[in-house]
N, C-alpha and C positions, 0 to 999 in steps of 0.2 A: 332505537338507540342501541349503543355497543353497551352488553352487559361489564357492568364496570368487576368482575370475578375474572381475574384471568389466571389464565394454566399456565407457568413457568417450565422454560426448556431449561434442562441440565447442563453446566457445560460439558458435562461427561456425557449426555445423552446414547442410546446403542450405538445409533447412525457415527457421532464422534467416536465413540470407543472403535468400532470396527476399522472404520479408516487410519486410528493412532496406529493399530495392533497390526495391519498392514504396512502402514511405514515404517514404522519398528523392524518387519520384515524383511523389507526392503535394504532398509540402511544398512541391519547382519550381513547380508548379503554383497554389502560395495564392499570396493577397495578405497582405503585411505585416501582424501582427497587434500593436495596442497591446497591452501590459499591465501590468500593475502589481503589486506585492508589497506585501502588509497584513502586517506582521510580520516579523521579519528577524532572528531570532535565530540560535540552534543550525542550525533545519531551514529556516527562510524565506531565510535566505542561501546555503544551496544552491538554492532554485529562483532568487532571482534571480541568480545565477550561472548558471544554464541558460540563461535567459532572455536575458542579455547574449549569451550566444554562439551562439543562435539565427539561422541568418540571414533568417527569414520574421518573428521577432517584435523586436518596438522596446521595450525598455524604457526606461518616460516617466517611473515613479518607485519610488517604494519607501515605506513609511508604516511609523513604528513608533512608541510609546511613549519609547523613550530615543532621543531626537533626538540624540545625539551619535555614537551607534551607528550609526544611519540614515545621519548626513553620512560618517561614516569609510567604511561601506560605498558609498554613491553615489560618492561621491568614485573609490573605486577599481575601478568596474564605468559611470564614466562617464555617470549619470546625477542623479535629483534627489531628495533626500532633501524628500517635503511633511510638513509638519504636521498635515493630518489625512486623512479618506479621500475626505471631499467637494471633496477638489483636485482625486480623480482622475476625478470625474465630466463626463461628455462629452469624453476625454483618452482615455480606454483603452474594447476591448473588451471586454477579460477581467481577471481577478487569479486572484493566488494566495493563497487567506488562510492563514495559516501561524502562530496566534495559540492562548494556551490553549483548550480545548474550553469553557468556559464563556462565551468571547466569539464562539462561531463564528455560534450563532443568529441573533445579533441581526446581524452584521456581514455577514453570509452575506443576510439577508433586504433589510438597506440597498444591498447592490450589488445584488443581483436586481430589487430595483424599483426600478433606475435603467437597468435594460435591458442591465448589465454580469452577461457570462459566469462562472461561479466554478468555478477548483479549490480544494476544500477540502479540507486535511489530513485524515487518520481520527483519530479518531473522525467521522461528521460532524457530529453534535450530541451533545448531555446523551442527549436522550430520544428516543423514538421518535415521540412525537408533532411534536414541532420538528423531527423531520428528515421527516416525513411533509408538514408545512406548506409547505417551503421544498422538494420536490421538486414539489408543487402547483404554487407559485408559476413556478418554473421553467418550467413544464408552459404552464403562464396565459400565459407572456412569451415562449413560444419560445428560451427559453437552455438554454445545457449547464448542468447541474450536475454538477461529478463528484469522487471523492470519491478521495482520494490513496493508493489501495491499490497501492501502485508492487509486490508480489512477484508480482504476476499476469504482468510483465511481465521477470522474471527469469527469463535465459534457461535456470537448470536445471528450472525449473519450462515454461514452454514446450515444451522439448528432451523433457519427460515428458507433458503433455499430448497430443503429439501422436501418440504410441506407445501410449498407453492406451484399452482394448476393453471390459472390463469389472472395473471395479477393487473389491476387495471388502474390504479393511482395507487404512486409513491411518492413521498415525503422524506428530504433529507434537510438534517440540518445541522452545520458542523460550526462550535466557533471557538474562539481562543483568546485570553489576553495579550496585548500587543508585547511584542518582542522585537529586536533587529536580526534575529537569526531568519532568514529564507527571506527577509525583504529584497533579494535580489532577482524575484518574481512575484507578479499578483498572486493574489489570494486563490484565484483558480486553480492557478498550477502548483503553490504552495497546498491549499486545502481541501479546496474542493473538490480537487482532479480523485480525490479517494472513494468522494461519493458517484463520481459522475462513471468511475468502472464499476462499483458495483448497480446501479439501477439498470444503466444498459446489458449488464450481464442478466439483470433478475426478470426486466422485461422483456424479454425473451422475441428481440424486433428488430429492426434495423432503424435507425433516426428517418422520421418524418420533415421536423422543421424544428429549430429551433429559437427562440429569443431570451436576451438578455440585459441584462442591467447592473449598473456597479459605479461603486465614487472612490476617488484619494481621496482620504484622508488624513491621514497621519505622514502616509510617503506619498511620492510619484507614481507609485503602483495603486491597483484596485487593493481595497482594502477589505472592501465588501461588497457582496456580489449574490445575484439572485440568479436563475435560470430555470424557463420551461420548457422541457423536452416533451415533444410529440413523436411516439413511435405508430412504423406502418400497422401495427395490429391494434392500433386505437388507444392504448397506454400513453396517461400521460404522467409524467415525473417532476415536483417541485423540485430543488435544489437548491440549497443557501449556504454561504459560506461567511464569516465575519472573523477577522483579526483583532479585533478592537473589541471583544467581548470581558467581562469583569470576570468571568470563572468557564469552564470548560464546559462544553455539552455538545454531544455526535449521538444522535438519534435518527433511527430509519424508518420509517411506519409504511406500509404494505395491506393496502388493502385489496383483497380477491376473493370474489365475491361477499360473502358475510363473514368472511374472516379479518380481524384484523392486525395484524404481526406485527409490533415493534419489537426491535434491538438499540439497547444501550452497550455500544461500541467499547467503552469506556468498563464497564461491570462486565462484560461480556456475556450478557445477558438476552435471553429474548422474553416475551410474552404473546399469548395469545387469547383476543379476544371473542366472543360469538357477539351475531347481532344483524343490526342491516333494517330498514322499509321499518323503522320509528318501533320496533317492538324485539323484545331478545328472543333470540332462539335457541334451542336448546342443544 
């Protein structure tokens, strides 16, 4: 049995500290970067609130459909609410489009062939084929494209990354209470899609096989959704997603060998336990 004593990682841990104290480095080092914000709701007003208090990036504007929203926000993050996206051209290097996933393609494809940089929200597109187009393009043009999978960079998930040898069942599980923001895709691509980059990143494999399950509920979309991933080095990966949950919960558990590593997403926390073959180890 897993010894129920676990060793808690820091968020500051060395491994974190060393890589802040490098970007740090890094960042001295740039030049001012323009940018700009396509969307500014819910999640587009947290980046341009990043943005503002960047001291390497200048934000020049912010663009959204409810112009009134836009001016309230500019207003108090000190910059300019435009009217549309082609204000922001030859003004910024980069954006952050932050807009439903049915507008990403085309908005996504309009800044890339104007030579502007993109972070886009996840999903990054509808289809696989429109997000295969607009990584081409990127490719063609020499830009970043990159796509806002922000738990890669959560530091209980790092803090376990770097501890892990050969990991052979993972466990994720993510859910939320019902909302109508992002019902304009399932729960996979709204939720899930967070977990399913980090397992594949951590099982260190290429996909074997996978199957799936999932019901509407609430909308026409999945609402909730389960998935077994089988990779080629023998790892396999639970995955759940739910929309329709009464309070929040995003846990990752990691077990390799006698170890056993969860992350709370959410606290940004990890823990580690010893154990394994019905007896603790030391």
């Amino acid at each position: 049995m897993w010894r129920n004593k676990t060793v808690s990682f820091s968020r500051r841990d060395a491994e974190t500290q060393r890589k802040d104290k490098a970007y740090k480095n890094v960042i001295a080092g740039m030049k001012k970067i323009n940018v700009g914000v396509i969307g500014v709701g819910y999640l587009g007003q947290f980046h341009a609130e990043k943005y503002a208090h960047i001291p390497n990036a200048d934000l020049v504007g912010i663009v959204d459909e409810d112009q009134d929203r836009a001016a309230q926000i500019a207003k108090k993050l000190d910059t300019e609410a435009l009217p549309d996206i082609s204000r922001l051209v030859g003004r910024v290097d980069a954006v952050s489009i932050v807009v439903p996933t049915i507008y990403h393609y085309r908005i996504a494809k309009q800044c890339l062939e104007q030579g502007i940089h993109v972070l886009i929200e996840k999903p990054i597109t509808e289809s696989l084929d429109q997000a295969d187009e607009l990584i081409a393009l990127a490719s063609e043009k020499g830009l970043v494209l990159q796509v806002g999978h922000i738990e890669r960079f959560n530091p209980a998930v790092r803090a376990v990354k770097a501890r892990l040898t050969a990991p052979r069942y993972l466990s994720a599980e993510r859910a939320a209470p019902f909302t109508m923001r992002c019902t304009d895709v399932n729960v996979v691509l709204d939720l899930m899609i967070h977990d399913l980059d980090i397992v594949m990143d951590l099982a260190g494999a290429d996909l074997l096989e996978v199957s799936a399950a999932g019901a509407s509920v609430i909308t026409k979309q999945i609402d909730a959704a389960t998935a077994r991933i089988v990779f080629q080095n023998g790892c396999v990966a639970d995955v759940t997603a739910s929309r329709l949950s009464d309070e929040k919960k995003r846990i990752l558990r990691v077990f390799d060998g006698d170890n056993l590593y969860t992350s709370d997403y959410q606290l940004q926390k990890a823990t580690h336990a010893k154990g394994g073959n019905g007896s603790a180890c030391a």
